[in-house]
N, C-alpha and C positions, 0 to 999 in steps of 0.2 A: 153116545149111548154105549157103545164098545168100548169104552172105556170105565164108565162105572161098573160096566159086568164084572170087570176084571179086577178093579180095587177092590170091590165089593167081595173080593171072593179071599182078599187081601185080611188077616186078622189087625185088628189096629194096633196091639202090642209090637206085631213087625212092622206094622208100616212106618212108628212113631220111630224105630229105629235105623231110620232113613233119612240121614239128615239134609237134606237138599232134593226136592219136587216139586218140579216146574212142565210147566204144559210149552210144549216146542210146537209151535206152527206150522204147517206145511210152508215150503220155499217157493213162492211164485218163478213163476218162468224168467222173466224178465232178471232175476235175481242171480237164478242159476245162470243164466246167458252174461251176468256180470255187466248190466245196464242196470242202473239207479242203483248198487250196490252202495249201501254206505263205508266211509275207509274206518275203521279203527287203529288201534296198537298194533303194531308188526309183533312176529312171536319172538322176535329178540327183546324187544320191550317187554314184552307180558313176563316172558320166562326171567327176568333179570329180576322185575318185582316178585317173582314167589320165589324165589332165590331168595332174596333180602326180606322176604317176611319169615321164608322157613328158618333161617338166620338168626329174626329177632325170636321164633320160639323155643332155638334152641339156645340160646341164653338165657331166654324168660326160665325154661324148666332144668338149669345148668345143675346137677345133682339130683334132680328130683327122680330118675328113671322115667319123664316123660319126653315126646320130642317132639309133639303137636300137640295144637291145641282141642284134637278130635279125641284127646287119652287123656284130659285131664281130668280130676277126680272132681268130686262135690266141691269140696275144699277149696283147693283151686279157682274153682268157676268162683267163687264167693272172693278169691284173694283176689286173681286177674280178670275178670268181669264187671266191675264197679260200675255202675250206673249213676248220671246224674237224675236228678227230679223228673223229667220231661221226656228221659230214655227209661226208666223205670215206668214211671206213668203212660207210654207208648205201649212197652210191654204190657202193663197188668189188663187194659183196655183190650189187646189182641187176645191174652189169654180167654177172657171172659167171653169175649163175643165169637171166637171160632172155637170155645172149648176146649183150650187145647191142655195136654197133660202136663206133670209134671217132666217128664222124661221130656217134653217137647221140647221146652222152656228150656230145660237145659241144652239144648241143643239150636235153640235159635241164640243162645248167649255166647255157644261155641265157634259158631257159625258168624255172629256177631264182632270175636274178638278176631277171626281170622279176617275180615273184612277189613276193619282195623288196621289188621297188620301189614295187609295189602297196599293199603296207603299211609303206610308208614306213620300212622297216628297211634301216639299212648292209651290215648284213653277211647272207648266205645262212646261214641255220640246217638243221637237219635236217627240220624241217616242211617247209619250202619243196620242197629235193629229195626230200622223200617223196611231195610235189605233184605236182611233175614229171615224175618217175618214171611215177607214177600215170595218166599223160597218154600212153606210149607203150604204148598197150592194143593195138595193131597187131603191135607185136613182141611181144607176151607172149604176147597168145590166137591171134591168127590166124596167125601167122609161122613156122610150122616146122613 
């Protein structure tokens, strides 16, 4: 409930300009005490992959004055964002049913390409924008 007070008080022109909101869980005990912790990526692994993605975007935009994929233009999103049928059709489905804007869209396709990039994949798949997607938990739970 404390929480919607506070979105709520949120305009949604800023909120839409918020590209990643996700609801963080309280950390049970047991967790913090580092019993049943699950192990992931050490941060030499993590940090070596956005290394090698920040890498592929600074090639992808080599001349353009961009140097992520959180600065690139309409254009852009339309050159390096490609969608197949079924990642298209993912998307249009999300827009209509959480309502979300255009500003949004472009920002789950931004969000989209950098996931991508993270696993060293060319092209955006459906996983990815189902990522992404997944990431504007602001417009779906608390936003209307």
């Amino acid at each position: 409930m404390q929480i919607q007070r506070y979105v709520g008080k949120i305009s949604g022109p800023l909120l839409d300009r918020i590209d990643i909101h996700i609801d963080v869980p309280a950390v049970h005990f047991k967790e913090l005490r580092g019993k049943g912790v699950p192990t992931g990526d050490s941060s030499e692994t993590i940090r070596a992959r956005v290394i090698k993605a920040r890498d592929i975007q600074l090639e992808r935009f080599s001349g353009d004055g961009v140097f992520s994929n959180s600065a690139m233009s309409p254009t852009q999103i339309r050159k390096f964002c490609a969608l197949d049928a079924e990642s298209e059709s993912l998307l249009e489905r999300a827009m209509l049913r959480q309502g979300l804007s255009a500003r949004a869209h472009d920002r789950i396709l931004k969000v989209s390409r950098t996931i991508a990039d993270l696993e060293a994949s060319e092209n955006i798949s459906p996983t990815h924008i189902s990522e992404a997607i997944g990431y504007r938990s602001l417009d779906r739970n608390y936003w209307s």
